[in-house]
Each structure stands twice: as structure tokens, then as C-alpha cells.
N, C-alpha and C positions, 0 to 999 in steps of 0.2 A: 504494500500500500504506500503510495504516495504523500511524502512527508509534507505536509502543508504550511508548518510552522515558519514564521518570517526567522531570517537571520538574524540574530542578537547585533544590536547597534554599533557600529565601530567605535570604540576609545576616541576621543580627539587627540591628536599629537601634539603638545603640550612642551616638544623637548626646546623648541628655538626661545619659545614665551618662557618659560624655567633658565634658559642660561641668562637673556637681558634680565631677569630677577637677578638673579647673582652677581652681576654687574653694577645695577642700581642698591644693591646690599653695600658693594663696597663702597662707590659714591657715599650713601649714607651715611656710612660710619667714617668717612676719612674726610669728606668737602664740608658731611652734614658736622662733622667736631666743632668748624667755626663759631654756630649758630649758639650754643651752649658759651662760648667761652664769651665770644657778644656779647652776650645777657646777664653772665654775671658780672662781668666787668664794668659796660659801658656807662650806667647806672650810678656805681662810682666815682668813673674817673671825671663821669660829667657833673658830679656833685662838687668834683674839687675843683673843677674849670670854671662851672657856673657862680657870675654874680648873685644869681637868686636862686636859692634852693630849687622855687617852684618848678625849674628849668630842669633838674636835674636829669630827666629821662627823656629827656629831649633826642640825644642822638639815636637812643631804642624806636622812638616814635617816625624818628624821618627813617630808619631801617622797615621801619614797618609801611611809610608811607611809600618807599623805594620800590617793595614787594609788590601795592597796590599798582604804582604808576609804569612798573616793569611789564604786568603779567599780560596784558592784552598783543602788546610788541613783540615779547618773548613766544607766547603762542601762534602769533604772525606768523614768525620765522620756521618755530618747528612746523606750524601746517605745511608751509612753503619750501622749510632745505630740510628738515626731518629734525627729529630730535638731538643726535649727536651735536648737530649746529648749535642750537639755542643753551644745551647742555655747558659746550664747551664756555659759550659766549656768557652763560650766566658765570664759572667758574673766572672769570679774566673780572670780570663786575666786581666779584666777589676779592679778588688781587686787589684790584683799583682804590674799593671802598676803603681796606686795610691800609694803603698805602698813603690814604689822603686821613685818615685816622691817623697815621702815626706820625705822620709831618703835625697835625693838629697837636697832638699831644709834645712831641719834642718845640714846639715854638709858643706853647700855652695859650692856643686859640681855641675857647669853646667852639666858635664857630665852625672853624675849619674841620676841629673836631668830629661836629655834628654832620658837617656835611659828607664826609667819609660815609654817613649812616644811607643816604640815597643809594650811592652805588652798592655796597653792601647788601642794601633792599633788590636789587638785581638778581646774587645770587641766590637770594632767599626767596624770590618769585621762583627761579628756574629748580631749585628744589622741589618745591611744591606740585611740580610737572610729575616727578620722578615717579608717584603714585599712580599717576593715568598712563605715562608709558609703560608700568607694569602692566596693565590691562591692554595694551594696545594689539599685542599678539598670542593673547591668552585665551584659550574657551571661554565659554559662559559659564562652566562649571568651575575652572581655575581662577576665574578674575578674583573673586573675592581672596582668595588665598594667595595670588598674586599681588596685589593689594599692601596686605597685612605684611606678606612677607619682606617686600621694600622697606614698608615702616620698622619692620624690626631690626633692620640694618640701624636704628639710629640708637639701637642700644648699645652699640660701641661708641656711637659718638658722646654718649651720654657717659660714659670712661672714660676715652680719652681726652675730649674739650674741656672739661673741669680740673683734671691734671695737670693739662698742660697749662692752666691758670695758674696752678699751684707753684709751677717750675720756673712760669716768666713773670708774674705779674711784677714782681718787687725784683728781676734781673737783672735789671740796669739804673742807671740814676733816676729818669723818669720812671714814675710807678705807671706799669701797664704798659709799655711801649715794647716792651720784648713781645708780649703775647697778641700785639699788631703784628707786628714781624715773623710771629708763628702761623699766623691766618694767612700773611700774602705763601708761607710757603706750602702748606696743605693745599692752599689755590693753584699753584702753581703746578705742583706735582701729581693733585688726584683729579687732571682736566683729561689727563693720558687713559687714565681708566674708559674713559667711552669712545675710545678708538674697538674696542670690543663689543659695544653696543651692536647691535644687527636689529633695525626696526625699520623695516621699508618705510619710504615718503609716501606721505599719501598722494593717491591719482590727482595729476595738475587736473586742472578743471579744463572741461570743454564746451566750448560755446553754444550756450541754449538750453546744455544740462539741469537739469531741476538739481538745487545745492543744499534741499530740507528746509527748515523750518528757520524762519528769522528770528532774530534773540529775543522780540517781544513775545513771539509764537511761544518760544522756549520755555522764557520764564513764564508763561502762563498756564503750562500742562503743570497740575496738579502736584506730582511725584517729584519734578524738576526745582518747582518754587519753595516745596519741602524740606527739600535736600541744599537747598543753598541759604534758606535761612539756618538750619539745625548745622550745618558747618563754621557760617559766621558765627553764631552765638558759641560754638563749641571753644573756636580758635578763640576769638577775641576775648571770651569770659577766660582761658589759659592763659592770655598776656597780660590781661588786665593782671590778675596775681602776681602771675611769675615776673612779671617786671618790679614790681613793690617789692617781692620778698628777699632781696638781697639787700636791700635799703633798710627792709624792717629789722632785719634779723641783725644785721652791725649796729642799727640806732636802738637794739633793746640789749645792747650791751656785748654782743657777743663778736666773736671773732672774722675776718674779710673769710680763714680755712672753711668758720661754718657755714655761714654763704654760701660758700661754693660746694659742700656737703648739702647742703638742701638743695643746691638745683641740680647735684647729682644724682640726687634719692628719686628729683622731681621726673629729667629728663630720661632715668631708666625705669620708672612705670609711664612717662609716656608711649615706651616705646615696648617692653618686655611683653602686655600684653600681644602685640601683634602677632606673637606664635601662634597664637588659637582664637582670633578673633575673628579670619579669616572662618574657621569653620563654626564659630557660632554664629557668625553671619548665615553661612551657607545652612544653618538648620533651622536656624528661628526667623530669619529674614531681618531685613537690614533695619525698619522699625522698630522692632523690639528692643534692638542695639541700642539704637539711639537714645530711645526712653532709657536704656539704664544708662547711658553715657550722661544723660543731665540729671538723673537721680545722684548720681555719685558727686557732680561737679558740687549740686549741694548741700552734699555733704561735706564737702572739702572745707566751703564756705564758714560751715557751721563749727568744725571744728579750730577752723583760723579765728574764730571770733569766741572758742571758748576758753583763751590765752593766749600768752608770747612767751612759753616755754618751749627749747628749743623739742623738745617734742612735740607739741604742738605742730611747729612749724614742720619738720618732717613729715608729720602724717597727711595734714593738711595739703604741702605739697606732691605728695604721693597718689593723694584720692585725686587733685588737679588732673595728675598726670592719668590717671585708669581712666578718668571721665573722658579727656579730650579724646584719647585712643578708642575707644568707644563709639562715641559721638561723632568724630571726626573724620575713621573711618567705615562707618556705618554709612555716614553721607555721601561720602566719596562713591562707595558700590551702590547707593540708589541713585545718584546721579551719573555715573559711566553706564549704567543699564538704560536709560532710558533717551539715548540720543545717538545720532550715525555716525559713520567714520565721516561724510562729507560734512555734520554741522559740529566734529570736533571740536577744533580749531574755535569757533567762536563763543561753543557752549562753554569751555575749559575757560579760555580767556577771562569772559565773563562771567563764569562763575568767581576762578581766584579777585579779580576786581573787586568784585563785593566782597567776598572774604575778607580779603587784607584791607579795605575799607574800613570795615565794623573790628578791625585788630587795629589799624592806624586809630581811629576814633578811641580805643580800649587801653591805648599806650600811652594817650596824650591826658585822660582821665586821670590813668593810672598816678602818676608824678602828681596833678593838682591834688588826686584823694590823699597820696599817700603824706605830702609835705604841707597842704596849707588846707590841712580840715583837723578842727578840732582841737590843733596846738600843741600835740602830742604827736609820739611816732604811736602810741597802741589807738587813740583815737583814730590817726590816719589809715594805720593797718583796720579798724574796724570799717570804716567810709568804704576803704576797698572794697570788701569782702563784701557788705551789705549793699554794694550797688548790684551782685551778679542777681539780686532777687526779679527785676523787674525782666530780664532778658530770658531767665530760664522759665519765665509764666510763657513769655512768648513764643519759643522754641517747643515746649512743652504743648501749649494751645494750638501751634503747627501741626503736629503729629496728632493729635484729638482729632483737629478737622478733618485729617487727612484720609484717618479710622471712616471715619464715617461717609467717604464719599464713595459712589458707586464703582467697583471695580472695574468700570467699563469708559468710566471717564478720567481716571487716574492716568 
């Protein structure tokens, strides 16, 4: 008798999409170290540059405003010369930024300082790529764990970028000018790394082609406008903090070493959960992620605001860190699911825009809550924390509505 049964479905091959994983792993942990060492330095060194306190996170904020004003240009390029291009070119940004940082700090120019922080916001748009090129040659089965998988490359960087604060900050007569000088050289040497990359350019466009959905179309599908608020709130409620808490943690008495031990605790739960969040994604779907990715953000909150003991601040930053991972990439995988390789390029763009928007806005916060509310550093550090309330109703009321809409117009 005639076997009828259909053949069992072919595996997708998965092996080209699994090696650019491994690639953007290393990227991560070797370009992404800078991004940690930034964050806990800049903070300070612009607290000693800055005439007014209120200024002090100023060069964090134009870093973050760098990212915003990068990510549309930068995805220009990758739609147009591919990724390796925009990679490279974010890493030379990311040289530049350090370079005009460290001339700022050896001639005692906040300014100059600060503006080091644009170009630096270059590379820290072109990172922010590194998670949708994981997707770009992945199954639909693999993306989410493709995804994850890139993020947890930053659990090295989350080692090594705090170290090497530890090694340079105070290495030379200017405090902090060695660990500029350590950023142009991780620039410099992990741009070679994506000479290994392999992610075909997308198809140039041919005239008359239908190119999908325009960015208004975009952000108005359901799933889309979802996913790019619960990402803003995710990132920008993580910098709003983690900008503060090197500031909090030396102004409630304690040492620049623990500073830079809290945002090592912080930047390896941003990153450690990515080993398996990729398949809790892939079992519970990216929703549910996210709901617990802002459950946790607050509770991070809540614990930062139940003391300034340096335990406190460890856990506090830690839960920061579960949440955004979470949240962060939860959004990421409902947003790469729901748009085409032809409206990539404009969706990506404009999504990171808004992102690093609502983190620009969260950075420039941050410094006003943390130094000119209340009069105190533990008043300022509470302003922080109790501003993340009104942003997690909204992100949170995101995903309600989203529940509730008809599966067929999501």
C-alpha cells in the first residue's frame, strides 16, 4: 500500500545566520566594552569639568543624543553598502568620539569634552544594529535566539569595560584620559572583526517596484507601534538610572572602585540573561517578555528608593539590568517579525530614532533629577527613580491595549 504520509518538513539551515552570530558576539564584547566604560566615567569627569553640577551628565546625554541623530544615516548606509559598511563606519565614530574626549579632557574643556559625546553616539547607534543583523539571515525559528544570542556577547563587555576603568582611569596625570585612549584602541582594532561578517546587501531597488509600507503605515500597524514604545521606555527608563548611579553611589560616600562594581553587577544582568531569553521568547511569545521586563524595571525602582546602601544599589542595578534584557529584547523580536526585508532599512532607522530619542530625553533628566532636586544626593537619587512610574503605566497600558485587539488587525 501506498504510503501517503507528506514528508517531514526540512530543518532551515541556520549555519551562515549562527556564524555572523558569532561575529556580532565578538563585536559585542570587544567595541561593545567602550559603552560601559563611557558610562561610568563620563559622569564624573564631566562633574569635574562642569561649572554647574546640573551639567554634569551632559557628555552621557549628547552620547545618547549622537545615537539618536546617527541611527536613520547609519541604516541609510547598511540598507544601501550592507552592514559590514555602516559597522565599520560606526567603529571609526566611535575612535573619533574618544579622540575629541581626550583632547577635551587633557586641555580642561567641558565643552570639547562633551562634544567627543556626538561622535561616540555614532558608535553606539551602529551597535544597536548588531541585534537586527543577527536576524537578518536567520529562520523565523532562530531569530529570537539569534537575537539574545548577540546581546549576550555584551556580557564580556560588561568584564572587560569596567576593568579597564579600573586600570586607566587614574593612569596618567589627567584623571580619565588613559581610559579615552583605551576606547580609540578597542575602536580601532575590533572594526577588523566584520571583515568576517557575510550578510548579503539587500536587493538595490528597481524602478516601479512596490518598496512596502511607508513609516506612517508602519508605525501604525498595531504590533509595530507596540514594540517601539515598550523598547523606548525599556532603554531610556535603563539610562535614566544607570546614568545617576555612579554619581549616587561616590556622592553617598563611597568609592569611584564601587561605581564601577555597580555598573559591572548592572551591565552583566543586562546582558547574562540573553542565554535563554531567546527561548523564553520563543515559548511564551514576545508579550509576555515584555510584561515581565517592566515588572522587574519596577522593581528595581523600588528597591533604589528603599536606601543608599551599597547593597541596595547593587540589586537595584541588577533588576535594571534583567528588566531592560527582557523588555528590550522582547521588543526587538516583535518588531523584526513584523516588517520586510524591502521596508528594513526605514523600519530599523526609525525605530532606533525614537529609541535613543526617549534615552536622549532620559539622560538629560537624569543629571537635572539626580543634582538639582531636593538638595541632596539620596533626595536626587529618589527624583530618579520615582520618575520611571509614569513611563512604565504607559508601556504597560501599551501591551493591555495591544491584548485586547483583534488578532487579525495586529
Amino acid at each position: 500500500m501506498r504510503n501517503s504520509a507528506q514528508p517531514p518538513a526540512q530543518k532551515p539551515d541556520d549555519r551562515l545566520a549562527r556564524r555572523n552570530v558569532w561575529v556580532l558576539i565578538a563585536a559585542q564584547a570587544i567595541l561593545g566594552a567602550q559603552m560601559p566604560m563611557i558610562f561610568t566615567i563620563a559622569g564624573l569627569a564631566g562633574q569635574s569639568l562642569a561649572t554647574n553640577a546640573c551639567w554634569a551628565t551632559l557628555p552621557i546625554s549628547l552620547t545618547v543624543i549622537g545615537s539618536m541623530l546617527w541611527a536613520q544615516p547609519l541604516s541609510a548606509v547598511m540598507q544601501r553598502h550592507g552592514r559590514r559598511v555602516g559597522f565599520v563606519l560606526g567603529a571609526l565614530l566611535g575612535a573619533a568620539g574618544a579622540a575629541v574626549g581626550a583632547y577635551g579632557l587633557s586641555i580642561g574643556s567641558f565643552m570639547m569634552f562633551s562634544l567627543g559625546g556626538l561622535l561616540t553616539g555614532g558608535y553606539m547607534s551602529a551597535q544597536g544594529f548588531y541585534r537586527f543583523a543577527a536576524a537578518d539571515t536567520a529562520s523565523e525559528a532562530y531569530r529570537p535566539k539569534a537575537i539574545s544570542g548577540v546581546m549576550a556577547g555584551g556580557l564580556l563587555s560588561a568584564v572587560l569595560g569596567p576593568q579597564l576603568v579600573k586600570v586607566t582611569a587614574q593612569a596618567m596625570v589627567v584623571p580619565f584620559l588613559g581610559t579615552y585612549l583605551a576606547v580609540i584602541a578597542l575602536n580601532l582594532l575590533g572594526m577588523f572583526l566584520f571583515a568576517a561578517l557575510n550578510i548579503p546587501k539587500p536587493r538595490p531597488r528597481v524602478a516601479g517596484e512596490v518598496q512596502g509600507r511607508s513609516r506612517m503605515e508602519l508605525i501604525r500597524t498595531p504590533a509595530i507601534a507596540v514594540a517601539v514604545i515598550c523598547a523606548t521606555v525599556s532603554y531610556a527608563l535603563m539610562n535614566l538610572v544607570m546614568t545617576s548611579s555612579p554619581l549616587a553611589v561616590v556622592g553617598c560616600g563611597f568609592e569611584t572602585g564601587d561605581a564601577a562594581n555597580v555598573v559591572t553587577a548592572h551591565v552583566l544582568a543586562m546582558y547574562a540573561p540573553s542565554f535563554f531569553t531567546g527561548h523564553v521568547i520563543a515559548r511564551f511569545g514576545a508579550p509576555k517578555v515584555i510584561a515581565l521586563g517592566l515588572t522587574i524595571l519596577a522593581a528595581a525602582g523600588a528597591v533604589a528608593m528603599a536606601g543608599v546602601e551599597l547593597e541596595n544599589f547593587f540589586i537595584a542595578l541588577v533588576l535594571l539590568g534583567v528588566g531592560w534584557n527582557f523588555g528590550f529584547i522582547g521588543a526587538t523580536t516583535m518588531l523584526a517579525a513584523h516588517h520586510t526585508v524591502q521596508e528594513r532599512g526605514r523600519m530599523q532607522g526609525l525605530n532606533d530614532f525614537v529609541v535613543f530619542a526617549g534615552v536622549s530625553l532620559a539622560s538629560f533628566a537624569s543629571g537635572g533629577l539626580m543634582n538639582c532636586s531636593g538638595g541632596s544626593v539620596q533626595a536626587g537619587w529618589a527624583a530618579v527613580n520615582m520618575a520611571m512610574l509614569p513611563f512604565l503605566i504607559l508601556a504597560g497600558g501599551a501591551l493591555i491595549w495591544f491584548a485586547l485587539q483583534p488578532k487579525a488587525t495586529r
